[in-house]
N, C-alpha and C positions, 0 to 999 in steps of 0.2 A: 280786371283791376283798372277799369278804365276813367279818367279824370274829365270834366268835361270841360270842351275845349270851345274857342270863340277866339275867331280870328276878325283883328280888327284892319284890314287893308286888304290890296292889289292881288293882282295872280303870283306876281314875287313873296308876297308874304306870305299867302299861302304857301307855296316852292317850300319858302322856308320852311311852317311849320311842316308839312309830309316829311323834314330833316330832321325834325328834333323830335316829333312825336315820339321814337324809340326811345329817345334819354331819358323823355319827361314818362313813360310807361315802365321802365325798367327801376329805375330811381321810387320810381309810385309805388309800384307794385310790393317791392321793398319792406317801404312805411307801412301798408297796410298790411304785409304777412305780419309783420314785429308786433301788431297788435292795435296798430295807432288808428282804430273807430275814424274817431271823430276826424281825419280828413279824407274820411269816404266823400264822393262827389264836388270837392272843390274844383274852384274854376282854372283855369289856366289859360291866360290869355297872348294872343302873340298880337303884338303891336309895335310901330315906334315909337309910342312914347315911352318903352321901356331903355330907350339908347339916349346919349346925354352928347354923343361923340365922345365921352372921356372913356371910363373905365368900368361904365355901371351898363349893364345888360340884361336886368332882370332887378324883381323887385316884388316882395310881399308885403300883404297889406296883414297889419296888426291883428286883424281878426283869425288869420290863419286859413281863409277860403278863398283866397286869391292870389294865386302868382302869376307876374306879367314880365314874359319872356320877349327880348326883341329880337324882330329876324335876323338881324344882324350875329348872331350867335351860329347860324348856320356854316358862316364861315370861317369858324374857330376851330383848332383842332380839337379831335371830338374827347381827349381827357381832359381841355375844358370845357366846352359843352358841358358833358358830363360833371364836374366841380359844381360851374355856376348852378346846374340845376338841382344837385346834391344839397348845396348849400341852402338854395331857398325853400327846398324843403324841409331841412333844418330848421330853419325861421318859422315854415309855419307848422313844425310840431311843438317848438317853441311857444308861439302864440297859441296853439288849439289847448296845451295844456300848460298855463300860467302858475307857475311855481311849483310846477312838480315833477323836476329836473333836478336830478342830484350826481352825483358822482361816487364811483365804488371805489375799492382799493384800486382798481387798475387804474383808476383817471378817464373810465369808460362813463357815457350817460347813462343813469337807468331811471326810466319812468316811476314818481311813484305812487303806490297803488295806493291813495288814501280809503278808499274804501275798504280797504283791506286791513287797516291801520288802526285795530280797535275801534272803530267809528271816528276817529281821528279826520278834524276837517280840516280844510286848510287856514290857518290864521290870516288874520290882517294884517299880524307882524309878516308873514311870507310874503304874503301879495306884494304891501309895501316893498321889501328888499327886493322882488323881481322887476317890479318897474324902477324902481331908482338903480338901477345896474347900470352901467356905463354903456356908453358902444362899442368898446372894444369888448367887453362881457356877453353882450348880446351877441355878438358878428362872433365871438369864440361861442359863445354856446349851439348859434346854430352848425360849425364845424365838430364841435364834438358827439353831435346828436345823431347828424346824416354819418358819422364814422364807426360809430357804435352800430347803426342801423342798416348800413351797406359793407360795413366789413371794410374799409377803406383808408388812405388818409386824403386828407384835403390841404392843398398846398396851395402857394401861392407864387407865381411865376412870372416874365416877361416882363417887358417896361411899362405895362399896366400893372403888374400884381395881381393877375388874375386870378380867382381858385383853379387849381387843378387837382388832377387826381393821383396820388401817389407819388407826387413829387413838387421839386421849390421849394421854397422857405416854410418849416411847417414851425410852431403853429405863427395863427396870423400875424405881420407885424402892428406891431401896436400904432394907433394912430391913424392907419390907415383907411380910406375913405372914399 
């Protein structure tokens, strides 16, 4: 279940990613048992331009085949670690399957299967309503996705507001950025 990987710096960043590689495989590994194809082979990059010095350590790109982790995460404690990266896999299950994210009685994510759907496509009305969702919709959908998908919750902690895992402020505060 292995993501491919490309590191963009020093022998420290390197250091870093041989630290995180286990979060980003385990977290992977995950999304691909639950079924989610299409983020077979994405990229996962360690860089600093993933660190802003604020609160931001990672970051997916819309397409869903790209996440860029900073080394700077190396020395987080590893239930964030593990959050951040939960989270951005979130986002790019989010992105790889664009409106077909729904919620069940539990308030759980379940993919869905238009194929399966009578031949049911997906409308333009969908599309529409998933890109005009807020950001606080988006940054909640990708924690309700990696939670349904890792069996987990994703909280939010520390004087950044980090995600973590199973604890902090659940769900995200709103606003938050």
């Amino acid at each position: 279940m292995t993501a491919i990987y490309r590191i963009d710096g020093d022998v420290m960043v390197r250091a870093a990613a041989a630290v995180l590689e286990p979060y980003v495989e385990i977290a992977y590994g995950a999304f691909i048992d639950h079924g989610l194809t299409k983020l077979k082979g994405m990229t996962i990059l360690i860089s600093e331009e993933a660190h802003d010095g604020g609160r931001h350590f990672a970051a997916c790109e819309t397409t869903g085949r790209l996440i860029i982790l900073s080394p700077q995460m190396a020395n987080l404690p590893h239930e964030t670690a593990a959050g951040i990266i939960s989270h951005e896999l979130g986002h790019a299950a989010d992105f790889s399957y664009p409106a077909q994210w729904a919620k069940d009685s539990n308030g759980d994510a379940v993919l869905i299967d238009v194929s399966r759907r009578g031949g049911e496509v997906l409308t333009p009305e969908w599309i529409r309503e998933w890109r005009d969702r807020s950001s606080d919709d988006v940054e909640r959908a990708a924690d309700q996705i990696a939670e349904t998908v890792l069996g987990v919750r994703i909280g939010y902690a520390g004087s950044c507001m980090l995600q973590t895992i199973d604890k902090g402020v659940m769900p995200r505060p709103r606003g938050l950025r």
